[in-house]
LOBAVEX-562459 format. One record per residue (C-alpha): z, x, y; residue number from 0. Coordinates in steps of 0.02 Angstrom, whole numbers, plus 50000, padded with zeros to 5 digits. Layout:
<<Z X Y> NUM>
...
END
This chain:
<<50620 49981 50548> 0>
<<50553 50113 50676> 1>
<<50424 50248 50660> 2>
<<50415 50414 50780> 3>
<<50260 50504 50768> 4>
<<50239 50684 50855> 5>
<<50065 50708 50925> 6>
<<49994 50852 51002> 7>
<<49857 50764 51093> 8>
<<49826 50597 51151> 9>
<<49666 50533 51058> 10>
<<49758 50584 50910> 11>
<<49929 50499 50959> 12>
<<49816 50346 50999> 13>
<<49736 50333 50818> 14>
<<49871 50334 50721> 15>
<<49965 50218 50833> 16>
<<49830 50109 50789> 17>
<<49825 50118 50595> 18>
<<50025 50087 50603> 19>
<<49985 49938 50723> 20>
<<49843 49878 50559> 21>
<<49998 49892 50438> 22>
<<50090 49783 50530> 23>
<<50182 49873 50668> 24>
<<50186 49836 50845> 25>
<<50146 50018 50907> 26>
<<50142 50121 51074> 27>
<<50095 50281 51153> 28>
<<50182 50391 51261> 29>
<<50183 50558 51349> 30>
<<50285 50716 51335> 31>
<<50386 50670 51498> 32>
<<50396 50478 51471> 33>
<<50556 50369 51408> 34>
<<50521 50284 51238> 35>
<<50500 50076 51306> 36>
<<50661 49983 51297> 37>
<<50538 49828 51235> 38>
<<50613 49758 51078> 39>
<<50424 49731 51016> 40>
<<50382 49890 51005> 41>
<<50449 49995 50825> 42>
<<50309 50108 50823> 43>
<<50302 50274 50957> 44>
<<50185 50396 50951> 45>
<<50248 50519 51093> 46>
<<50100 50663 51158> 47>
<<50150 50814 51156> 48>
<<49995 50888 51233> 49>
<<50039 51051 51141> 50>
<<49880 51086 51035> 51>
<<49853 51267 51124> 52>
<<49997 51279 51221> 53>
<<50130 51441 51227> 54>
<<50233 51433 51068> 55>
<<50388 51415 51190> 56>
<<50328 51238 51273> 57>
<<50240 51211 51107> 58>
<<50438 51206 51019> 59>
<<50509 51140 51173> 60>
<<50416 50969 51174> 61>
<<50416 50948 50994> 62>
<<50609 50988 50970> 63>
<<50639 50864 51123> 64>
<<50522 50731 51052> 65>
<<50612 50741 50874> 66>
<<50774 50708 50992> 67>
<<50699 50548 51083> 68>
<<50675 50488 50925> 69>
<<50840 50500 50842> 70>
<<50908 50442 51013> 71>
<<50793 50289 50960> 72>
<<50880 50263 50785> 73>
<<50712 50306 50699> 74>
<<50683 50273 50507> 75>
<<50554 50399 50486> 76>
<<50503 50554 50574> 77>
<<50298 50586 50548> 78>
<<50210 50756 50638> 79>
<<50038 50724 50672> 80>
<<49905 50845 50647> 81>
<<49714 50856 50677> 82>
<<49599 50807 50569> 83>
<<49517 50988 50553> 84>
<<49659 51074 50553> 85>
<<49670 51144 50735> 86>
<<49809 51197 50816> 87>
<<49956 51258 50810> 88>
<<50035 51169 50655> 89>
<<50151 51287 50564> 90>
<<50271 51302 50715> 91>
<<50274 51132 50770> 92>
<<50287 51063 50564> 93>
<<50433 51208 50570> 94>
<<50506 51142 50748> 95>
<<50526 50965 50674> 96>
<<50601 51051 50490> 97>
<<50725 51164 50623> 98>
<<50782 50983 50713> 99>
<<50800 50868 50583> 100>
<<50890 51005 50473> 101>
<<50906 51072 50310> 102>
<<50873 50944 50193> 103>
<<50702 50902 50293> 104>
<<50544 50946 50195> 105>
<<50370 50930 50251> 106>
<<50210 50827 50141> 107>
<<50056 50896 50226> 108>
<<49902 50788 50184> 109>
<<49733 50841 50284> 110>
<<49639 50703 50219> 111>
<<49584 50569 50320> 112>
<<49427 50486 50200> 113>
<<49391 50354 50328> 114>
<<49315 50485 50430> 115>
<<49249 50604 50284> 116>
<<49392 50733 50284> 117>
<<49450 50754 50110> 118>
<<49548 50898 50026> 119>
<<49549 50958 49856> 120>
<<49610 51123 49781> 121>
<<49689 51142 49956> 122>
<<49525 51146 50040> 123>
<<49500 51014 50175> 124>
<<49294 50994 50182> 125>
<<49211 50897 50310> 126>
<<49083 50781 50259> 127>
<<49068 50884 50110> 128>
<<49086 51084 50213> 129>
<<49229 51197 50203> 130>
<<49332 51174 50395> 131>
<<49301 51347 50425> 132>
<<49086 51309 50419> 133>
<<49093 51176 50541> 134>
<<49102 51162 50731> 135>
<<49285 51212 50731> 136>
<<49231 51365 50694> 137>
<<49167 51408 50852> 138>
<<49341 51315 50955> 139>
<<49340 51451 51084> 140>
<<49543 51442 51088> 141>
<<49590 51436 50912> 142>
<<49444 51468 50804> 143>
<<49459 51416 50615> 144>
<<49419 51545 50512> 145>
<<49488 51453 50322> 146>
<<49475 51314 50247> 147>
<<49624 51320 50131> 148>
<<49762 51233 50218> 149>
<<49901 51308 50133> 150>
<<49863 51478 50200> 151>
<<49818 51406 50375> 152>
<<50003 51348 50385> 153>
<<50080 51502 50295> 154>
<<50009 51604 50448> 155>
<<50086 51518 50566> 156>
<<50255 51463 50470> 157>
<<50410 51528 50431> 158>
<<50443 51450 50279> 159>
<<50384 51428 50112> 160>
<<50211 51336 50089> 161>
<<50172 51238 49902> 162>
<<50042 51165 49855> 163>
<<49996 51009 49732> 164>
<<49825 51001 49676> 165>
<<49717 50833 49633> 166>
<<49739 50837 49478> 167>
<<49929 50818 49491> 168>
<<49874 50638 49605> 169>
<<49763 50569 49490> 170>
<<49898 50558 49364> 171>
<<50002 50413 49459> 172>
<<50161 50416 49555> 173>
<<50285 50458 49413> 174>
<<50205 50628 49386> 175>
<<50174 50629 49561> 176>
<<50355 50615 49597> 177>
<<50413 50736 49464> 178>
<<50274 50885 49546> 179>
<<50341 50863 49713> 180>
<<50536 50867 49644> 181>
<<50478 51025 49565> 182>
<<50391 51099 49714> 183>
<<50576 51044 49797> 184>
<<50688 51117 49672> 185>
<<50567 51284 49718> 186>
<<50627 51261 49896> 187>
<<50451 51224 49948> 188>
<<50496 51151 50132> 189>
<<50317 51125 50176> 190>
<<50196 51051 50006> 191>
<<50030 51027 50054> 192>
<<49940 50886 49933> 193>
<<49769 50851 49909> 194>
<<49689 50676 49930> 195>
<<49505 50624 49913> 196>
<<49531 50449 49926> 197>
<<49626 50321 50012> 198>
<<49701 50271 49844> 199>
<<49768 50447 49840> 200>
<<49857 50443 50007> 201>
<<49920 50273 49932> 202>
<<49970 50349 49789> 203>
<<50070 50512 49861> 204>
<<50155 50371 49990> 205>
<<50231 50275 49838> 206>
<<50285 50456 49761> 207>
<<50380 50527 49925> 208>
<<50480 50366 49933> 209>
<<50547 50409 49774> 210>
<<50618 50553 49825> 211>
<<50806 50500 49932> 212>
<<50888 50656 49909> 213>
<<50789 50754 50049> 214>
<<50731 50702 50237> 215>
<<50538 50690 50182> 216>
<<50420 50704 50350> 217>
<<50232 50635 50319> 218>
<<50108 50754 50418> 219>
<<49929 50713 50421> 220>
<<49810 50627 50522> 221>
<<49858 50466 50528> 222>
<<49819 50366 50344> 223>
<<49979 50442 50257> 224>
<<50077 50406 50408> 225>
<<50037 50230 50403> 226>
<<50047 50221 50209> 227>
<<50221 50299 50190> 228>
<<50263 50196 50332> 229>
<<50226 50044 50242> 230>
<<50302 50066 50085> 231>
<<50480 50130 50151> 232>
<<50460 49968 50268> 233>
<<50464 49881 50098> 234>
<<50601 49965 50018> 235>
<<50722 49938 50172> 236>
<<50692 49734 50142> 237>
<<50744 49624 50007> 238>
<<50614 49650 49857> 239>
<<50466 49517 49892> 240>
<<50353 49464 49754> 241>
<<50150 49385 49753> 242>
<<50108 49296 49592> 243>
<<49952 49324 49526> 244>
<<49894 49165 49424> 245>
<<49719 49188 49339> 246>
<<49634 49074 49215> 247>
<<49461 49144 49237> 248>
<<49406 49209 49060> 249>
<<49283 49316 49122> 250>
<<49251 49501 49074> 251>
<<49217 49533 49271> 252>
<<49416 49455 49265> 253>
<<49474 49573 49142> 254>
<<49419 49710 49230> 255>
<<49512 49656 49380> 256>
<<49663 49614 49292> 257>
<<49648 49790 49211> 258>
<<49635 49884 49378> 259>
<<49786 49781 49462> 260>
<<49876 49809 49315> 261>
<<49874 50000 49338> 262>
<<49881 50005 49500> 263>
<<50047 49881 49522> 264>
<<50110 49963 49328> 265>
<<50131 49759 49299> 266>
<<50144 49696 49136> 267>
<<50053 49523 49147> 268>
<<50125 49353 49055> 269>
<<50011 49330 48947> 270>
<<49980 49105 48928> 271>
<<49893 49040 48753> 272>
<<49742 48952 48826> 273>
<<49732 48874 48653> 274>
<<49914 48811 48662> 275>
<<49856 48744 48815> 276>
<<49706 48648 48790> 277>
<<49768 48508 48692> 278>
<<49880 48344 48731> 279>
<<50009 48396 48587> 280>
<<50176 48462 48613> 281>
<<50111 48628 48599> 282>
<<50081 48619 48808> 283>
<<50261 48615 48832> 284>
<<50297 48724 48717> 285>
<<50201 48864 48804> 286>
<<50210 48817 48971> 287>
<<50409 48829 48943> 288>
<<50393 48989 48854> 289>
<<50289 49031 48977> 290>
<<50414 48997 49144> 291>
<<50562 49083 49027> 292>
<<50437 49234 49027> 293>
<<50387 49244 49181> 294>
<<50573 49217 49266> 295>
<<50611 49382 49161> 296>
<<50465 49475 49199> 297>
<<50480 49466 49383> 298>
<<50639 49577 49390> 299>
<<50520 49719 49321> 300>
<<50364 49657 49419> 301>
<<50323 49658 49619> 302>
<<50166 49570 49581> 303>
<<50189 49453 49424> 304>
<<50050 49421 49338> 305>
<<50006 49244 49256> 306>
<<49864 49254 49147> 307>
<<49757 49179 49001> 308>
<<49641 49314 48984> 309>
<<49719 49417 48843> 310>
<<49611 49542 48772> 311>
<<49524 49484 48616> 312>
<<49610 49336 48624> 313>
<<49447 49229 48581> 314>
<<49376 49095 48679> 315>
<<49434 48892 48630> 316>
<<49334 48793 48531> 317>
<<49355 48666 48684> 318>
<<49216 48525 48598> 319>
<<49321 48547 48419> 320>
<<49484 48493 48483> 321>
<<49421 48372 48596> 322>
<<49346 48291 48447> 323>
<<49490 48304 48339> 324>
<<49612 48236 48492> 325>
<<49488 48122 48531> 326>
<<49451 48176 48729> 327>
<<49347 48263 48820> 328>
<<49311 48470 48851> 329>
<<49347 48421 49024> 330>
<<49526 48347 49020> 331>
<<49562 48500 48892> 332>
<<49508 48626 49029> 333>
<<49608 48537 49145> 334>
<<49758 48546 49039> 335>
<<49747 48754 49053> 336>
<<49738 48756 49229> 337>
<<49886 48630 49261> 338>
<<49974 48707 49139> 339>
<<49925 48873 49240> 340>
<<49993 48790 49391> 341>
<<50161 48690 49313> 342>
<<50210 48900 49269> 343>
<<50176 48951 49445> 344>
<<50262 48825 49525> 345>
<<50412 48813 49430> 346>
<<50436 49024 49458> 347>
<<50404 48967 49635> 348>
<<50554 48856 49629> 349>
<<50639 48943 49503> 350>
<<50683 49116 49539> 351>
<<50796 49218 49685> 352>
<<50667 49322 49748> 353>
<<50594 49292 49907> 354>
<<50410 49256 49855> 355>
<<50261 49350 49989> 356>
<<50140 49253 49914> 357>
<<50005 49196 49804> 358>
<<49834 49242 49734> 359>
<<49750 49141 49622> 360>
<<49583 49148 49537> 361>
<<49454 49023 49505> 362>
<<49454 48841 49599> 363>
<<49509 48741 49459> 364>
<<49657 48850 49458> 365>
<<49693 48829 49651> 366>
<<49656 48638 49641> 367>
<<49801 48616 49516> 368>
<<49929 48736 49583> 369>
<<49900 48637 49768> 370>
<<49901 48476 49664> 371>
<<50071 48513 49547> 372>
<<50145 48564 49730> 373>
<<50100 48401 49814> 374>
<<50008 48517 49939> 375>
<<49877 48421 50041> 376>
<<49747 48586 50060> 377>
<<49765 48741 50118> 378>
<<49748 48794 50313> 379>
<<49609 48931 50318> 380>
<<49651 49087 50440> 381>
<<49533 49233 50373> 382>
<<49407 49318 50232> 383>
<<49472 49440 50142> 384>
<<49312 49474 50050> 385>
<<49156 49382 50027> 386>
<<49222 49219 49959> 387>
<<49388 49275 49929> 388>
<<49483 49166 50079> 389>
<<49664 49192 50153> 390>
<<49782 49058 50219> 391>
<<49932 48936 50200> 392>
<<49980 48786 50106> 393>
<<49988 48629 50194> 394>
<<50143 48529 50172> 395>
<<50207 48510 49984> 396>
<<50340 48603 49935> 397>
<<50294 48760 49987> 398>
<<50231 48712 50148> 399>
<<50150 48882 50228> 400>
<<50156 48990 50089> 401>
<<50026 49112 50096> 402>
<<49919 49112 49977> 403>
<<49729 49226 49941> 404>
<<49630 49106 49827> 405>
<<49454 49187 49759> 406>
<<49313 49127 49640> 407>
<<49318 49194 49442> 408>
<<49153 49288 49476> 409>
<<49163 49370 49645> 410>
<<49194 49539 49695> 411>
<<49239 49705 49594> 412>
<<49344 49786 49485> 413>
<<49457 49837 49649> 414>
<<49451 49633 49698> 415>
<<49614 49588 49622> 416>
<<49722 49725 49687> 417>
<<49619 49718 49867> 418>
<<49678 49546 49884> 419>
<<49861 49584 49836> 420>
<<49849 49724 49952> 421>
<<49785 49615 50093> 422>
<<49925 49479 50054> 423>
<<50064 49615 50072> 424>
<<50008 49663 50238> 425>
<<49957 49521 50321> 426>
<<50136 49439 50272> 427>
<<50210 49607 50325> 428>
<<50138 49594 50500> 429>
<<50197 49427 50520> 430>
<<50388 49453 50471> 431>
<<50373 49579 50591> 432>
<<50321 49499 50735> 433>
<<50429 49352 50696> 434>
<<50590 49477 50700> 435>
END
């Protein structure tokens, strides 16, 4: 997997190296004049261009022969960065890279860059909360900006026709995501600007353009969908990888989480009786084999498979009832859920063809059983993902340095799931990489 980015100055080359090189890439910056490194580390080039105010004839010239270095490189994806207010001259050099890479090449322009307060909506790109066209740029004593609505900023300066998808469009999710920008295709829209306020929308409009096979999409922004889109057609040119999500926190902080990973991932969790659970009667086998049979189903659907006792209105067990009737104790019934939690996990684990990424799993009870049912002797710590949310690997077992995110039933957010899921993907991603 290689990315070429076009850059048309340095600083800007050099930042979005950088959030490719967070996503897991090994990434590099060169100049207009400079050979791409023959390294075999290296499958992420941003090349300078230098051509922010340059003549429109060196301006084509370097983009049209950095487009060519790249192909020459076997790229997988061709992305034109921009600045992040919009200066320059970016309707010839998004057309120069359309003209090289041909017919079927079409152009997702997304000025937003949150991180660093630039966020556009009804094709406006403010800054810190101001219209472009009312900030400092204003004044650029070169190329002055005088809008602030992006699509005409480009249509001035390109020679083909500029669409536009508004926020609304975004908020809806990637399936009517991907059906807008087919549309705006099908209109032979070669340049679509989309708005983004958040990060989650630039993650959002990545997942929609990979959708879309038929046409040569190129990501041009300043740097965050880059790296997104990046990402995510990474994953698609790999065998599918899952992360199992095992949860047996019965919390409503939990079910908030599990709600927001749920739409995020579109997963539909496996939902476990705790009540079936929390006994010593047959009923524990029952479920936990309904359970695996499931689960071995629902991960042909799933990327993330989610294993789960919290079920909506499901009511919480009478724990000190049954242990009275099955003469025990609330204790050993608890225990029961969370091994039988575990037994599920593991025998996926063992169980199914796809290559698993990884594990999350909530609660400590739940993470002392899965480590116990896998003959794991503890788990080697390597980093926080959150406050009390803790990354690393199993030690020995038999899954012996499977990654795995374990975090406490009341920590975190709503977003604390899916953040952890996120984190797994990457950090996993960055190591295949390097190990390639």
């Amino acid at each position: 997997m290689k990315i070429g980015v076009v850059a048309d100055d340095l600083t800007g080359a050099n930042a979005t190296g950088v959030r490719l090189s967070k996503q897991g890439f090994t990434a590099a910056t060169i100049v207009f004049n400079d050979e791409i490194p023959e390294s075999s580390d290296i499958n992420a080039v941003c090349i300078d261009t230098d051509s922010r105010y340059a003549q429109d004839e060196i301006v084509e010239k370097r983009v049209k022969e950095a487009v060519q270095k790249f192909q020459d490189w076997n790229v997988n994806v061709i992305c034109k960065r921009i600045d992040s207010t919009v200066r320059g001259k970016i309707g010839l050099e998004i057309d120069t890279v359309l003209n090289s890479l041909g017919e079927d090449s079409v152009a997702i322009v997304v000025a937003s860059f949150p991180d660093s307060g630039r966020i556009s909506s009804g094709g406006y790109l403010l800054v810190d909360g101001i219209p472009v066209q009312d900030t400092d740029v204003a004044k650029d004593p070169v190329m002055p900006i005088t809008k602030s609505y992006v699509p005409d900023i480009i249509k001035e300066q390109s020679e083909y026709s500029v669409g536009h998808v508004g926020l609304d469009n975004v908020l809806t999710g990637v399936k009517s995501l991907t059906q807008s920008l087919e549309e705006q295709i099908k209109q032979g829209k070669r340049i679509i600007v989309v708005d983004a306020v958040t990060d989650e929308d630039i993650e959002i409009i990545a997942e929609s353009m990979v959708n879309i096979q038929h046409v040569t999409l190129v990501p041009v922004d300043p740097g965050p969908l880059t790296a997104a889109y990046s990402k995510v057609y990474s994953h698609q040119l790999v065998e599918a990888r899952k992360v199992i999500v095992t949860v047996g926190s019965v919390t409503s902080l939990s079910g908030r989480q599990l709600q927001y990973l749920k739409d995020k991932t579109n997963s539909t969790p496996v939902y476990v009786s705790a009540e079936k659970l929390a006994t010593l009667q047959s009923s524990w086998e029952e479920e936990v084999g309904r359970a695996i049979e499931v689960a071995l189903e629902r991960i042909h659907q799933d990327d993330v498979l989610i294993i789960t006792t919290d079920k909506e209105g499901a009511g919480l067990v009478n724990f000190k009832a049954i242990a009275e009737k099955e003469n025990t104790t609330q204790d050993m019934l608890a225990k029961r859920i969370t091994d039988g939690l575990a037994k599920i996990t593991r025998r996926v684990l063992e169980q199914t063809s796809y290559p698993i990424q990884g594990c999350f799993t909530s609660g400590g009870d739940v993470t002392a059983s899965l480590c116990a049912l896998c003959m794991a002797s503890g788990i080697k710590l390597e980093d926080e993902v959150l406050p009390l949310a803790a990354y690393g690997t199993l030690i020995g077992g038999y899954f012996h340095g499977l990654p795995i995110v374990t975090k406490g039933g009341m920590v975190g957010d709503k977003k604390s799931i899916y953040a952890s899921v996120k984190y797994l993907r990457t950090i996993t991603h960055r190591r295949e990489q390097n190990n390639e």
